[in-house]
Structure formats: C-alpha cells, structure tokens
SELUM-627617 format. One record per residue (C-alpha): x, y, z; residue in three letters. Coordinates in steps of 0.1 Angstrom, whole numbers, plus 5000, padded with zeros to 4 digits. Each point is the difference from the previous one (the first is absolute). Example, Ala and Ser with C-alpha at 12.3 -4.5 7.8 and 13.67 -1.06 7.14 Angstrom:
BEGIN
512349555078ALA
501450344993SER
This chain:
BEGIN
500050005000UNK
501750344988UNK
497650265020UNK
499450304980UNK
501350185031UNK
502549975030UNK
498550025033UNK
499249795031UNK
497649784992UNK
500149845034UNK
497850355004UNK
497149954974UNK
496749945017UNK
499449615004UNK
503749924995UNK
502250005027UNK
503349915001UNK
500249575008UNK
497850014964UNK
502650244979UNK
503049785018UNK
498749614983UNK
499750244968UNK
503550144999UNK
501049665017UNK
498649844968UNK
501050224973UNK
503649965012UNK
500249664999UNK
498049934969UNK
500650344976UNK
497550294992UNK
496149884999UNK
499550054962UNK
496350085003UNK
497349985022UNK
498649664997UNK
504249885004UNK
499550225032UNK
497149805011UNK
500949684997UNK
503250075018UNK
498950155028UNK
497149785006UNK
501549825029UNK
501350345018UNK
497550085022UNK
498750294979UNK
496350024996UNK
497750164972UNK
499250365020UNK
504050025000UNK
500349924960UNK
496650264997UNK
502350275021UNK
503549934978UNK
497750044968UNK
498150385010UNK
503850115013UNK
500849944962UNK
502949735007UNK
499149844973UNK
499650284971UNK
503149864984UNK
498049654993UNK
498150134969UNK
496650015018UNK
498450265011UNK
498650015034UNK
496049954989UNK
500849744985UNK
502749825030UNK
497350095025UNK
497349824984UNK
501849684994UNK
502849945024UNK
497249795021UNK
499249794976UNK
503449964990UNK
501349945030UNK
496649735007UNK
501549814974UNK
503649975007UNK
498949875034UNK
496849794993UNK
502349834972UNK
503449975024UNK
497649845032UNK
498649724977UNK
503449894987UNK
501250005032UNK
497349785016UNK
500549784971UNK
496450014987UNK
500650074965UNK
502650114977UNK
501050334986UNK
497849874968UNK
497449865019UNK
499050345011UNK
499050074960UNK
496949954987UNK
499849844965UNK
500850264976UNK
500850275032UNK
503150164993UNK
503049905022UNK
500250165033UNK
503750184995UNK
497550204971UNK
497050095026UNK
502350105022UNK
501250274979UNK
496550154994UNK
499250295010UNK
497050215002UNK
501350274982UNK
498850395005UNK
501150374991UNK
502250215026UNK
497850125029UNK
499950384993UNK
503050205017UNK
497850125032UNK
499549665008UNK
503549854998UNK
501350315019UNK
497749915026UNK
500849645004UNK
503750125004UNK
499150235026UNK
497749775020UNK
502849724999UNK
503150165002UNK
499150385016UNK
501450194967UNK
499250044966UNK
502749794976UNK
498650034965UNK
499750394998UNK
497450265024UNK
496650064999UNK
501050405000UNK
502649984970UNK
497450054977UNK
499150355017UNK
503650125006UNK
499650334980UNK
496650095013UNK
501349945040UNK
502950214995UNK
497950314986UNK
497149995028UNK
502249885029UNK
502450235017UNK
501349655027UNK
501149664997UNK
501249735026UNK
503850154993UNK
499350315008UNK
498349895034UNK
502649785009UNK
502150284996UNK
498550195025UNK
500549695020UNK
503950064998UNK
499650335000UNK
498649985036UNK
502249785012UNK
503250184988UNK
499150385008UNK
496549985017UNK
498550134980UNK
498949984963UNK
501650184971UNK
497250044975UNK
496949895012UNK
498050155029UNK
497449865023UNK
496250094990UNK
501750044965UNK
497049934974UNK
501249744976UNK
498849754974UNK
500749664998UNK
498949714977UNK
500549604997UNK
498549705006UNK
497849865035UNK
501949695012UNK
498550025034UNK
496450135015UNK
499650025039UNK
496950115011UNK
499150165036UNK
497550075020UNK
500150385015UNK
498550065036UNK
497150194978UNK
499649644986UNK
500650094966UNK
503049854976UNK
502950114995UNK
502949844981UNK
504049945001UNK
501249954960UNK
503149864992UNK
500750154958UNK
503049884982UNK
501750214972UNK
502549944979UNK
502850045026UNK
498449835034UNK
496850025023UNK
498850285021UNK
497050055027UNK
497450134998UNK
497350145024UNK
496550054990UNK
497850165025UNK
496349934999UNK
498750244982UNK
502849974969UNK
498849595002UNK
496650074997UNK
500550224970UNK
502549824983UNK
499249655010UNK
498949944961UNK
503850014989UNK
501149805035UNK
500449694982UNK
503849735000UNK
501950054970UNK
498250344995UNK
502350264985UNK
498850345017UNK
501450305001UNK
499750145033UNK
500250415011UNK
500750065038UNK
502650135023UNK
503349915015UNK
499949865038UNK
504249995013UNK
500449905030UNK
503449935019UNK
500949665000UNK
497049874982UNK
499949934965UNK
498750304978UNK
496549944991UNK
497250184979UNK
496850085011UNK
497450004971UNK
497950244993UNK
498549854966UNK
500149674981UNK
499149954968UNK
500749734972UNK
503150134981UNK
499150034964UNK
496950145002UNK
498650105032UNK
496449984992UNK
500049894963UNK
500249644998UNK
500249974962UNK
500050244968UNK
496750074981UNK
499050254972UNK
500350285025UNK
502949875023UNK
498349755022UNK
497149745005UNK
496650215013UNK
498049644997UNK
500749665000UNK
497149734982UNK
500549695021UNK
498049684982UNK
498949755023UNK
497349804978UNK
502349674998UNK
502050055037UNK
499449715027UNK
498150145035UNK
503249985012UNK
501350214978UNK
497350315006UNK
500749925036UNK
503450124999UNK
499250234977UNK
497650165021UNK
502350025029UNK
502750144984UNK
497950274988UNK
498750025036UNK
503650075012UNK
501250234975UNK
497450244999UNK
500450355020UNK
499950385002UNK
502850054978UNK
498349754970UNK
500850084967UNK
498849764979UNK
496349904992UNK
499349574992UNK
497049914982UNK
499349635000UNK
499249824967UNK
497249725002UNK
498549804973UNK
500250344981UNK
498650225029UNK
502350305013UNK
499650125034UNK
502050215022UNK
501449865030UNK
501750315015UNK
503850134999UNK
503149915014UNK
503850205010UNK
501549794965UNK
504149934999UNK
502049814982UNK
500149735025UNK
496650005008UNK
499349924964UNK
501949704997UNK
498149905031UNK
496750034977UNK
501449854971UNK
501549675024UNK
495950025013UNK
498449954965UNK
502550044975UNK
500950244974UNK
497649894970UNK
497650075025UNK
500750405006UNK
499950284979UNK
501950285004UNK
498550404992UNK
C-alpha cells in the first residue's frame, strides 16, 4: 500500500496503532500490496476488521489503487465476504477452491476482483470524510475555492490572531490589533456548542477554521437567534464582530453577525440576482417524504424569510408560506425531495 499521503495512520479514526503495525509488519515481509483485493487477502488473518478497512478507504489511503472511493466503499464488504467465506471452507475441508463454483460461475480469484464501481463522491464529501477521520483536510480545503473573495471582505485570519497571541506574551501587549477592535472573519463551522443562558435562552460557542487554523467564537443569544439559519457544520460564514484579548487567554472574537459567505441572504442567482420563489412538486413523493418536508419548512421559516414556496400537486399550486433561504438550506430541500422536483424563480 503506497498512501497517497504521509501521516500517522495509527491516528485515523477506527485504526489504532496494533492494526497499522500487522500492516507495515506485513508489507515488510512480503513487498508492497499491489491493489486492494492483494491488501485483503493479506491482511485477512491480522486482526483488522471491516469498520478499520471503511476508515483506511474515507482517509484516502488507498487513492493510488485506481479506485475511487464510491466505488471502494461500496464493495470492500463484499469483497472482503468472499475472501473469507472462501478461505474458512477450504480450511474446514468442506469443499475445494472449485467446489465453491457453480456450473458455468466464474472462478472465484475473478469475483473477487469485482467491484461495484461508482463516480468520485463530490469534493465536499471526500474533504469531510478526511476531516471526520483524520482531524484535517488532506485532498485540498473547503475555503480554497473562496480564497479571493475572503481576502477582499475580511480584514483577520487565524495568523494574524495568533500573532496577537505572541504579541502578548513577548511585550504585553498587542502590536496591531486592539481589544473591542470590530473585525471580520470568515471559514468553515467545524464545531457547534450550544448553551443555556440564566434567561434560558441559547447561546452558542463556534469553533471556524480558515485556511490557516481554527479560532473561537462566542455567540451570544441574541446573535444565535438571528443567525441560527447559517449555524450549520461545514458551513462557510462569514462572520462581523469584535476582538475580545484578554491576558493569558487565547484571543477570541465575539460575533456580532453570521451569515453564509457567498451570499448572505441570496441562496442562488435568478433573472434579477436571486430566487423570490421556489415550486416544490410533491405529487409522486412518499408520506414520508412530505413529512420531512413539512418539517423542514417548519424549521426554517422566520422573521427574516426571504423566499416564498408554493407546493405543486397533481397540477394544483398553493402557497405554503416563506422561508430565510441560503445556500445550505437549499441543499437541505433538494436532499428532502430532490432537485427534479423544485423550481427555481
């Protein structure tokens, strides 16, 4: 196995170190696994079970096999089924390798090499298997995309805060930044922690990652309740607020607005620069289906709504109210009942 990175994989989620040990242990001693089914068989007596192999494949350690990760995900059980269903009845002697064939089957060295075989999950998803097994992004960032636009409507990034970090705890004081400075920051929620305030309302503690590291964030209740809409992991917000730098804590901001990145309130161009309406056909949709759908709309719905829904069915249009509509919000619609089911205007 050649991983398409160097790293630790004693530290990928599921792993551990006894597991990546019998792996090195056996590539040592019997030369590179030249794919992954040469990595199953010859590991099947290590002690390394099939939520291991699942972890190894979303970490991307096998990229340089020729397989894309769909595809290694939704055959390495059945792969590995085989190799062990075929190895336990030669070894208790019940039939042979051939046995195991049906007339006219192909041989079982062939079936072992099939694989179910499917296109490239798209980048957002691989990026966030890396991140949920390894902690960090391998493949690329989720923000790359929106380099330019962060560094024309920011004015701070993690460097520049752990700057101030130094900059305390070489002169006491900070060099460029002040406390109560107003400041914007964007990048993506890794972390929500919600709180209960004495007044029993929510409040939140955010943990955003740019391009450079993670920061905190503190969202009091009334900035939660009005951006709670764009509070969502793997969200990439930009956020407005102020500077709290405090000695011998950690420099933190204290928002003071949240909003999705790219287009605050517009979720998606239209004739006149964003959706005012949004068609969503239920006729042919399960009761399950209109079930979630009905609570989603439920959830997202609010003072600040900016788009009106009109439900489709069996040719019949009625309105169903208006919801606050982001990008992120609309791939939670089009997940609900699909995107040949919604029209955009």
């Amino acid at each position: 196995m050649k991983p398409k990175f160097v790293l630790a994989f004693g530290s990928i989620k599921n792993v551990g170190i006894p597991a990546i040990n019998s792996i090195v242990e056996e590539r040592n001693q019997n030369g590179e696994f030249e794919n992954f089914t040469s990595f199953c068989e010859r590991i099947k007596d290590k002690g390394i079970n099939k939520k291991c192999i699942e972890s190894l494949i979303k970490a991307g350690s096998f990229d340089d096999f020729g397989k894309t990760r769909a595809t290694l995900l939704a055959s390495f059980e059945g792969i590995i089924d085989i190799i062990n269903n075929a190895d336990r009845k030669v070894m208790e002697n019940q039939v042979s390798m051939f046995d195991l064939m049906e007339e006219n089957e192909e041989p079982i060295e062939t079936k072992k090499y099939t694989f179910i075989e499917k296109e490239e999950v798209e980048e957002k998803e691989l990026l966030s298997f890396e991140k949920e097994m390894i902690g960090i992004y391998i493949s690329g960032h989720p923000l790359e995309k929106y380099r330019d636009l962060i560094e024309k409507t920011t004015n701070i990034n993690t460097l520049n805060m752990l700057k101030i970090n130094q900059d305390l705890e070489e002169y006491g004081k900070t060099i460029e930044y002040r406390d109560n400075q107003n400041v914007k920051y964007a990048g993506v929620i890794t972390k929500i922690k919600k709180k209960f305030t004495k007044n029993n309302t929510i409040m939140a503690f955010l943990t955003i990652e740019d391009l450079f590291g993670s920061v905190e964030l503190i969202v009091f209740d009334r900035v939660y309740h009005d951006s709670q809409n764009s509070l969502l992991e793997e969200n990439v917000v930009l956020v407005e607020g102020r500077l709290s730098i405090r000695e011998e804590e950690p420099v933190k901001i204290v928002a003071s607005s949240i909003k999705d990145l790219k287009a605050g309130s517009q979720c998606q161009e239209g004739e006149n620069g964003k959706i005012n309406k949004i068609l969503l056909n239920i006729t042919d949709l399960p009761e399950e289906t209109k079930e979630k759908l009905r609570g989603a709309i439920k959830f997202f719905s609010g003072d600040r709504a900016n788009v009106r829904l009109e439900i489709v069915q069996d040719e019949v249009v009625k309105p169903c109210g208006a919801i606050f509509m982001t990008n992120a919000i609309l791939e939670q619609f089009e997940q609900i009942v699909g995107k040949e089911n919604m029209e955009l205007k």
